[in-house]
C-alpha positions in Angstrom: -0.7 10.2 14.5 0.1 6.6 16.2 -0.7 3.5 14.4 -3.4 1.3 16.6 -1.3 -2.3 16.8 -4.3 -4.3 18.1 -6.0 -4.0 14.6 -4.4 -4.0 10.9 -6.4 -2.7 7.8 -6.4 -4.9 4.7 -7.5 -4.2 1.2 -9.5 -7.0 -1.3 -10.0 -6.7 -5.0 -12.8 -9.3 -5.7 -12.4 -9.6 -9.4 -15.4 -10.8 -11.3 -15.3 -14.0 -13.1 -15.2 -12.4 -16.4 -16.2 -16.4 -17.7 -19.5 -15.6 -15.7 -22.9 -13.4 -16.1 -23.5 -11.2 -13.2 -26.8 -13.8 -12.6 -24.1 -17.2 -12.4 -21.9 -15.1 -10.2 -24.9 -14.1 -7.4 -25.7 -17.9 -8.1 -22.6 -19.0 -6.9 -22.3 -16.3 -4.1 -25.8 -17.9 -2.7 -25.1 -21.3 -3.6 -21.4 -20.6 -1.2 -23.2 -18.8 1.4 -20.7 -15.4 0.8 -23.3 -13.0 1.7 -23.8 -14.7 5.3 -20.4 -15.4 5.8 -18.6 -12.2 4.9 -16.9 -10.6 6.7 -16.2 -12.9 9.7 -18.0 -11.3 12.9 -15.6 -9.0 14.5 -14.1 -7.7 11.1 -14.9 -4.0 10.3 -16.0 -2.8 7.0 -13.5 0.0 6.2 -15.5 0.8 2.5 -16.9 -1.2 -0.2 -16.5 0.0 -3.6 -17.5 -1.3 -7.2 -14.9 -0.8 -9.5 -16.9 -1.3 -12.8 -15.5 -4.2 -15.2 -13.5 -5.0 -12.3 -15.7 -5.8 -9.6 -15.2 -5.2 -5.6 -12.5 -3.5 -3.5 -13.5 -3.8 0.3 -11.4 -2.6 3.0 -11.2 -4.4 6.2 -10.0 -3.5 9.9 -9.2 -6.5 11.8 -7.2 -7.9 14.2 -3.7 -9.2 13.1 -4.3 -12.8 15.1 -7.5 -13.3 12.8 -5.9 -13.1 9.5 -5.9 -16.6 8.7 -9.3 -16.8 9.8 -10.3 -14.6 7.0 -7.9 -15.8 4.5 -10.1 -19.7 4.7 -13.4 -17.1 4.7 -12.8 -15.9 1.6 -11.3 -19.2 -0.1 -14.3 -21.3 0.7 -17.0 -18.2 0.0 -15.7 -16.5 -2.6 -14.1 -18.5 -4.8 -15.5 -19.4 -8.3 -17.3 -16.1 -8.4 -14.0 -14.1 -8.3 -10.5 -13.9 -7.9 -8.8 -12.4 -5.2 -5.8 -9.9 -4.2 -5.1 -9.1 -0.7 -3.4 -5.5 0.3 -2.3 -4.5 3.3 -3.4 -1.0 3.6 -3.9 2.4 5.5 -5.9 5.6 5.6 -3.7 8.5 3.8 -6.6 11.0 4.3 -5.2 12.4 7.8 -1.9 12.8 6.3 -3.1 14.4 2.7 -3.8 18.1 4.2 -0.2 18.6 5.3 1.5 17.2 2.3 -0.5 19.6 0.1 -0.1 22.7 2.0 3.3 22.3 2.0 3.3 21.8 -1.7 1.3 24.7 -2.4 4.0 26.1 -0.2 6.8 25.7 -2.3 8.2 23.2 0.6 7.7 20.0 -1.1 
């Protein structure tokens, strides 16, 4: 398996402002525009989960070059109606299969 360089995968807990009702937090994602401006164009969503009484993890693949691009996104869109943590990130599912059957193996 070979790593693509031209793009890097990045993981984003939106956490809900707990100070909020779900209604003043859709409130301030219209009022910021978040829904039309995320992701940037060009930015692939990888999955978008709801972690209850948490709120979102999305994963992105984007280029490496666009990074601070969606760093300001997510500063002047999200903002207010969460918090943010940013993880750089990668799909473990391809190499899952092999670690397991050489567990159930007695090899690892």
């Amino acid at each position: 398996m070979t790593a693509n360089t031209d793009m890097m995968q990045l993981t984003i807990f939106f956490r809900h402002n707990q100070a909020l009702t779900l209604d003043e937090i859709l409130a301030q994602l219209k009022k910021t525009g978040f829904w039309k401006h995320f992701p940037p164009d060009g930015m692939e969503i990888v999955s978008w989960q709801v972690l209850m009484g948490i709120g979102h993890v999305v994963t992105l693949r984007l280029p490496p070059d666009r990074l601070r691009e969606l760093n300001i996104t997510v500063e002047r869109y999200a903002w207010g109606a969460f918090t943010t943590e940013f993880y750089p990130s990668y799909d473990f599912s391809a190499v899952y299969p092999e670690y397991h059957r050489k567990a159930l193996a007695g090899e690892m």
